[in-house]
Steps between C-alpha positions, in 0.01 A plus 500: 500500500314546201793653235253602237404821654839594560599426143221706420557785703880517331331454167289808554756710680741469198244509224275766634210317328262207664397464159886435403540334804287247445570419135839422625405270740225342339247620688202754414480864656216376735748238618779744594230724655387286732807363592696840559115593695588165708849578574424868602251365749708245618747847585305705606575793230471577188807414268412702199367827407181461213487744235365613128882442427558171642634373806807615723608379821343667825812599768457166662501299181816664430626394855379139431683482128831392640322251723282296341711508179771306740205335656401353112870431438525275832190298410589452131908392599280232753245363266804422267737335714162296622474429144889421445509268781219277359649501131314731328606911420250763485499811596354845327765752328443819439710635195585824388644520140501740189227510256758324264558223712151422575411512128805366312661264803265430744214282314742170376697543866134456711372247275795265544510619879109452570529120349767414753412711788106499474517594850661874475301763393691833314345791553642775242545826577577701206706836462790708410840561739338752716187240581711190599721711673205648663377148607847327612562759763125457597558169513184393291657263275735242574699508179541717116606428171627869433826672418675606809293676726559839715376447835498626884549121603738238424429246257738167338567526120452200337623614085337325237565582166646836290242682301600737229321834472411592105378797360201493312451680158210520299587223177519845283717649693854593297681336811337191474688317318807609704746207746472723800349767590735802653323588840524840517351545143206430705489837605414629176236243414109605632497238802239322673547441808281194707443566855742828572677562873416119620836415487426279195791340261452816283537708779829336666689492120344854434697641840776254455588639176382857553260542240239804418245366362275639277232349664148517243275254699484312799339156524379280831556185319790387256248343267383834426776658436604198254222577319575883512829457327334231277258809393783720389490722815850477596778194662504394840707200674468247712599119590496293226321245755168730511453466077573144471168402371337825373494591175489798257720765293754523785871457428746401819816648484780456750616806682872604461677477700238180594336504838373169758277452741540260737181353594476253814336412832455706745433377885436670792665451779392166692243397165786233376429256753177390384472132328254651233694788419833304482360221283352808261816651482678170385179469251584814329856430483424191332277607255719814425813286437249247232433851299861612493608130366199463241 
């Protein structure tokens, strides 16, 4: 059974992109063609619909999904216990994490990871809430570095670490220089607000505490909206993970009363039981607890 078509048929389905779908697997858009054209003659039917907008899955394909993404999970679970029972893990991981984690997190975890487990391959999905959510009830990813997800299916909770949520102020802002910042002050501030009704951070503490914004701008990307408030154009907040290495006329100020995240791992149902994923989780663990000691 040749997996690769498979694991290119999920890659399209949940990308909607050959294009994307191959630059996540490492192949070129030629590649996934003619694999996806070799699996639909192998069929018997087509398994997507072609158009100007990109690809979606044809009625069948949508039949198949559930199928062949089991089908895929079967054949990677076997290839790593062959692997386990001569010595050596592998395995491939696909990982669904904030933009945050990928940037701030991720880069000194997989380079530590990749030189003891050259044989495991990450594949990183990035997101907000609403995406990995999204992608643990489809069930295409078998783990995510995220705060706590809202989803149709079940999941284990694996908590990591606590991370505070600051406000940000532009440095000439007459609150700058204060200890904490009162939260619903907030309210009266012009406020930009980074990727609105995706059940972001901002949005959880923003129904949480009841706020009104008055909302001036909206951003698709936090590093935008850093530099927004940077600019002069009003405060914003956010983890105090996501700014950890950027730089500019920002000021963090705690909240008052001061607000957490928890940020963990996040495992569907079943996904736990694989030797790469378990020895990844134990890697990030590791490497988590050597930053909180330094």
């Amino acid at each position: 059974m040749d997996l690769n078509k498979y694991e290119a048929f999920l890659s399209v389905a949940d990308s909607g992109s050959f294009t994307a779908a191959g630059r996540i697997l490492g192949y070129s858009q030629s590649g996934i063609t003619r694999m996806i054209a070799s699996l639909e003659q192998e069929l018997g039917f087509s398994l997507f619909i072609r158009s100007k907008k990109g690809v979606e899955l044809s009625e069948n394909g949508k039949l198949m999904m559930p199928v062949i993404r089991n089908v895929v999970k079967a054949g990677r679970s076997a290839q790593e216990l062959g692997a386990q029972i001569r010595g050596v893990i592998t395995g491939t991981i696909a990982l669904g994490c904030y933009f945050s984690v990928s940037a701030i997190l991720l880069p000194d975890i997989l380079k530590s990871f990749e030189t003891q487990y050259p044989g495991i391959q990450i594949r990183i999905h990035e997101g907000g809430t609403s995406d990995i959510a999204r992608w643990l009830d489809q069930g295409s990813i078998e783990m995510a570095i995220c705060a706590r997800p809202k989803t149709e299916s079940e999941y284990k909770w694996i908590p990591l670490m606590q991370d505070e949520m600051v406000v940000w102020l532009p440095k000439n802002h007459p609150k700058a220089s204060l200890k904490a910042f009162p939260v619903h002050d907030m309210e009266k501030e012009p406020f930009i607000h980074t990727s609105p009704d995706r059940d972001t951070d901002q949005d959880r503490i923003i129904a949480k505490e009841g706020l009104h914004m008055n909302e001036k701008y909206t951003t698709q990307d936090g590093f935008t909206t850093w530099n927004m408030v940077a600019a002069g154009l009003g405060i914003s907040f956010n983890q105090t993970l996501i700014s950890r290495k950027w730089q500019g006329d920002v000021v963090l100020v705690p909240m008052k009363p001061r607000q957490y995240i928890e940020m963990g791992i996040a495992l569907p149902e079943g996904s736990g039981n694989s030797p790469a994923v378990k020895v990844f989780i134990r890697h990030i663990k590791e490497c988590l607890d050597k930053q909180e000691n330094k």
